[in-house]
C-alpha positions in Angstrom: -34.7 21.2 0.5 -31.2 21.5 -0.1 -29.8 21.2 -3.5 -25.8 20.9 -4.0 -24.1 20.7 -7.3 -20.2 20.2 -8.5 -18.6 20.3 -11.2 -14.7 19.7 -12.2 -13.1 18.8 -15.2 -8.9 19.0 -15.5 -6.6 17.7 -18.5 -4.1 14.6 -17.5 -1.3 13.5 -19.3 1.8 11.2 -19.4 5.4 12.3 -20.9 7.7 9.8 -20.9 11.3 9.7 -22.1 13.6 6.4 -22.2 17.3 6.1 -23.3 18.6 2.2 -24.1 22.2 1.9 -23.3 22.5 -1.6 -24.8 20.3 -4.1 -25.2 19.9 -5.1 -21.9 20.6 -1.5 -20.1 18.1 1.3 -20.1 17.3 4.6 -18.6 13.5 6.3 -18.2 11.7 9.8 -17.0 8.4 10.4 -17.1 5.7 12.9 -15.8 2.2 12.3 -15.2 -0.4 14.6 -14.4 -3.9 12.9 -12.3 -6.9 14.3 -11.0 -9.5 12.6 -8.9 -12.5 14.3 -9.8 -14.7 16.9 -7.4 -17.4 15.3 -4.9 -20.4 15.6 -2.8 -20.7 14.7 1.1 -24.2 15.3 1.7 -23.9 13.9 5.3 -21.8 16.6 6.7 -22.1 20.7 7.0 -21.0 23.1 4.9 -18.5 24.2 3.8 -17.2 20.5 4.1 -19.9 18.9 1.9 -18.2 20.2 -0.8 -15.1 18.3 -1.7 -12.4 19.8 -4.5 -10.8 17.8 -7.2 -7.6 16.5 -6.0 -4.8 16.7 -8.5 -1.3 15.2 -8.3 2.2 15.7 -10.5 3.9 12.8 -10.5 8.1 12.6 -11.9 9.8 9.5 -11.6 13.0 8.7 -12.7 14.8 5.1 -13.2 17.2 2.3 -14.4 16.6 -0.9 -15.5 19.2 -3.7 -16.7 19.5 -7.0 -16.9 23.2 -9.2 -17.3 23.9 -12.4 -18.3 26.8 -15.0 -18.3 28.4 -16.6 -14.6 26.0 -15.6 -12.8 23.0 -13.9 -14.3 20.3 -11.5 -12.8 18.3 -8.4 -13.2 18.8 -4.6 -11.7 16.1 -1.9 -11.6 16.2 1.5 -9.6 13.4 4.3 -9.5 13.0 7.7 -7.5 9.7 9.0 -7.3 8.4 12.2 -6.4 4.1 13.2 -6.4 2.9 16.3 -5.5 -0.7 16.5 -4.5 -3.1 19.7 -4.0 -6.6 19.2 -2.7 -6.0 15.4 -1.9 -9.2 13.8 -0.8 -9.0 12.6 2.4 -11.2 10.1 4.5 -12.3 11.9 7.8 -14.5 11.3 10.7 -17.5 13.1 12.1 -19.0 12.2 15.1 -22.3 12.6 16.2 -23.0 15.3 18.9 -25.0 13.9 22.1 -29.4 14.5 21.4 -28.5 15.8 17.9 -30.1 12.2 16.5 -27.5 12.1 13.9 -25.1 8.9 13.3 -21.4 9.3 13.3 -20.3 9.1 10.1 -17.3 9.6 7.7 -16.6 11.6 4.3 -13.4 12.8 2.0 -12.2 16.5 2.6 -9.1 18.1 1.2 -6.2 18.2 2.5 -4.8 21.3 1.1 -1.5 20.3 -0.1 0.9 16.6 0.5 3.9 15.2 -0.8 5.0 11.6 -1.3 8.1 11.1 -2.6 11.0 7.6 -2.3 12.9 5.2 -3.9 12.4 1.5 -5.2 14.7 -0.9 -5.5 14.6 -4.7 -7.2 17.6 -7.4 -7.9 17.6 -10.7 -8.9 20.9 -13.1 -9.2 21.2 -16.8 -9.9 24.8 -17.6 -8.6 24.2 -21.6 -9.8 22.1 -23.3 -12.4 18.7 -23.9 -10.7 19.0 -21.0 -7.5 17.5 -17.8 -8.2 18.1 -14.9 -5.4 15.8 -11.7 -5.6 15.2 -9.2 -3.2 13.4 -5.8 -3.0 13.2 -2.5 -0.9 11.0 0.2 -1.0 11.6 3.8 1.0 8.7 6.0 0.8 8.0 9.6 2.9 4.6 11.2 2.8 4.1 14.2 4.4 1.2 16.8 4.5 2.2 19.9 4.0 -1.4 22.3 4.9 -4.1 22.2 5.7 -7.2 24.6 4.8 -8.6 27.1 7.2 -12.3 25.0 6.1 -11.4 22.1 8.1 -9.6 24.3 10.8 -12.6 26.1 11.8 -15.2 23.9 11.1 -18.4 23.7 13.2 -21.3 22.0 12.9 -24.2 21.3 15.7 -24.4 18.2 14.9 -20.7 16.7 14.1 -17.3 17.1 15.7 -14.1 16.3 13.3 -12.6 13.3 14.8 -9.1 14.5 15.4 -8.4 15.3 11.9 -4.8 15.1 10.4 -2.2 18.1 10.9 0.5 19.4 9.0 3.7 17.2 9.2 0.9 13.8 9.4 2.5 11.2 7.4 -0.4 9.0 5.1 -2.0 6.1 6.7 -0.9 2.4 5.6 2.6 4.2 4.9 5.4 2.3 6.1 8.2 4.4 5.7 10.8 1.0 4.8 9.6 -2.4 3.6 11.5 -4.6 1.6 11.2 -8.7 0.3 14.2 -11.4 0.3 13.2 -14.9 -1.3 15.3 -17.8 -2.9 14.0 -20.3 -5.2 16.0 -23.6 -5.9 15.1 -26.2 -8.5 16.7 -29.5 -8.4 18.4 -30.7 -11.3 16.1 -33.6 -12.3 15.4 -35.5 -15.5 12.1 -34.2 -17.4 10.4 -37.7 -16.8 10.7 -37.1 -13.0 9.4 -33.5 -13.5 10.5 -29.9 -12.4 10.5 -30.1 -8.4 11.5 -26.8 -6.7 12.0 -25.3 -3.1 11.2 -21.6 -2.2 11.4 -19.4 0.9 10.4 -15.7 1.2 10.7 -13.4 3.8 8.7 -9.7 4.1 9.3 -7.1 6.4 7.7 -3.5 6.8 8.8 -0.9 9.5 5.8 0.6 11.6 3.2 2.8 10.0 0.4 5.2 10.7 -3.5 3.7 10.6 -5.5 6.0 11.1 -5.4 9.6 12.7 -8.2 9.3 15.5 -7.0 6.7 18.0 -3.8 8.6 19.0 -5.9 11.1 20.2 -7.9 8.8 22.7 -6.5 9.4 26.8 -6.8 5.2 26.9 -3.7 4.1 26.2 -5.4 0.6 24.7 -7.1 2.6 22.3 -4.5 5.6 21.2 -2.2 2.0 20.5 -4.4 1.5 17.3 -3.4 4.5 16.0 -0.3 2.8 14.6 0.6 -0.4 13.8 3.5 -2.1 15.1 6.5 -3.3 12.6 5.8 -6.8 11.1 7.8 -9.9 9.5 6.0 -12.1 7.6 8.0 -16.1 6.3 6.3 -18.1 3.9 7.6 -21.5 2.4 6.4 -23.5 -0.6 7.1 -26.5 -2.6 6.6 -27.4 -5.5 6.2 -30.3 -7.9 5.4 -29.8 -11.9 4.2 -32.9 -14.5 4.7 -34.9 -11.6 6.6 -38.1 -13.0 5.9 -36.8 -16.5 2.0 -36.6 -15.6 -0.2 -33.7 -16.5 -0.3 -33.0 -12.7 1.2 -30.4 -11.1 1.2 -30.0 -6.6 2.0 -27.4 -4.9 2.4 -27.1 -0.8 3.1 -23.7 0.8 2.8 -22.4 4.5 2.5 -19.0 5.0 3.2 -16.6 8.5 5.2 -20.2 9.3 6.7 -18.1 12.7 3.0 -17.2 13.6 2.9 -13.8 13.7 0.0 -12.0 15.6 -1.1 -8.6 13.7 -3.5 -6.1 12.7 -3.9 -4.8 8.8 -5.7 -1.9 9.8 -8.3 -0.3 12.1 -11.3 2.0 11.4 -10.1 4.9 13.6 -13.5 4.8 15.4 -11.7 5.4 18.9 -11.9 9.1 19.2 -13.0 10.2 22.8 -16.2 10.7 22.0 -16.2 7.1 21.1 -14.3 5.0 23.3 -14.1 1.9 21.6 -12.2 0.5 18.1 -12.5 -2.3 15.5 -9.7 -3.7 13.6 -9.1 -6.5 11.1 -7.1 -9.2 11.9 -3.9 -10.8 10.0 -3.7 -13.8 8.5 -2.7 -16.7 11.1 0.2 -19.2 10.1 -1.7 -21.7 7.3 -0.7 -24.3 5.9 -2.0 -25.9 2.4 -1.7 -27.6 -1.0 -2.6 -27.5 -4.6 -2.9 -29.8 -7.2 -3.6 -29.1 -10.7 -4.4 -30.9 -13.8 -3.6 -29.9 -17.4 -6.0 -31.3 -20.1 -5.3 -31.6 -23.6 -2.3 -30.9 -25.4 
């Protein structure tokens, strides 16, 4: 019998500094400090069964405002910046032929990574009853080593399943993605009730799923390894105290150009494997709400 033991305990802490402008106009820094605590992954071989606490220093910096008058609306900036040693790390392991072991998965460290961008979000109302907004985030993550464990691992019974490698971005990463939507409510009486229009519109640039597939000599399979860019339009309607009742309907319709898409796959197509899941996107739906307020 084989008995394995961890400990880990770190300090974590928040610093944050703003500055106000005005009123309406402020300016922030702040640094975090976050651990993920140690682990055990009895399924796998030393020295990979034993799994470091992953820690991360995080510094952001940012802006927020908001103006009013003509044409009101909202402005907010932030940079970002974490810097991660011993980040955990999903991997596979697959079963070696006659060991009669299962292919499996477990965290391992991944030495040390970087993620680091930029987030931006406005909002505008050029008329009474329009409201604009619009967001865009950039984000790079990139891991910087990787430790001579997981280099020269060897096990009888489990092969890594093509493992990350330094310069691999993080999976479910896209490196731009940013939201558009307007909102219009027409300018009717209170006894008719508030009736409003909106359209938004998301798009995110292609991103790494998982590190296994792309390593796959089918090209079917090494495919899942990324995901392809991907727009997404949804419309909605709505229709609140409807005539003055306590009834409110709403109709939306979401991926309305019918978009075909994955949202992520397992990386099971190493090639030892040969074969890969993934989950499916939502298909273009359409639907409608209807709620009812009771009392006062």
């Amino acid at each position: 019998m084989t008995t394995l033991r961890q400990k880990s305990s770190k300090p974590t802490w928040l610093i944050d500094m703003d500055y106000n402008f005005t009123p309406n106009m402020m300016a922030y820094a702040k640094y975090a400090r976050g651990y993920r605590a140690a682990t055990i992954a009895p399924n796998v071989a030393a020295p990979l069964n034993l799994v470091d606490p992953e820690k991360v220093d995080s510094f952001e910096v940012g802006f927020k405002s908001s103006f009013h008058g003509a044409m009101p609306g909202t402005f907010n900036v932030a940079a970002f910046y974490n810097d991660f040693s011993n980040q955990q790390l999903q991997v596979g392991f697959n079963a070696v032929q006659g060991s009669g072991q299962s292919s499996t998965a477990a965290p391992v460290n991944a030495g040390k990574s970087e993620i680091y961008g930029l987030e931006a979000e406005a909002s505008i109302s050029p008329f009474e009853g329009m409201m604009l907004s619009g967001s865009y985030t950039y984000l790079h993550t990139e891991i910087k080593s990787v430790p001579d464990t997981l280099l020269t691992y060897s096990d009888p019974n489990f092969t890594l399943a093509a493992p990350f490698i330094v310069g691999d971005p993080e999976v479910l990463s896209p490196k731009h993605k940013f939201t558009v939507s307007a909102k219009y409510t027409l300018p009717l009486d209170a006894s008719v009730g508030q009736v409003s229009f909106g359209i938004d519109y998301t798009y995110r640039t292609k991103m790494l799923v998982n590190y296994i597939d792309r390593e796959n000599p089918n090209p079917a399979i090494a495919a899942f390894s990324t995901l392809p860019s991907l727009g997404l339009l949804n419309l909605n309607f709505g229709w609140n105290s409807i005539a003055g009742s306590p009834v409110d309907l709403s109709v939306f319709a979401t991926n309305v150009t019918k978009e075909k898409y994955y949202t992520y796959a397992a990386g099971l197509g190493s090639p030892e494997v040969g074969f890969e899941t993934a989950s499916v996107g939502e298909p273009r739906m359409y639907g409608m709400r209807l709620k009812v307020h009771f009392g006062n």
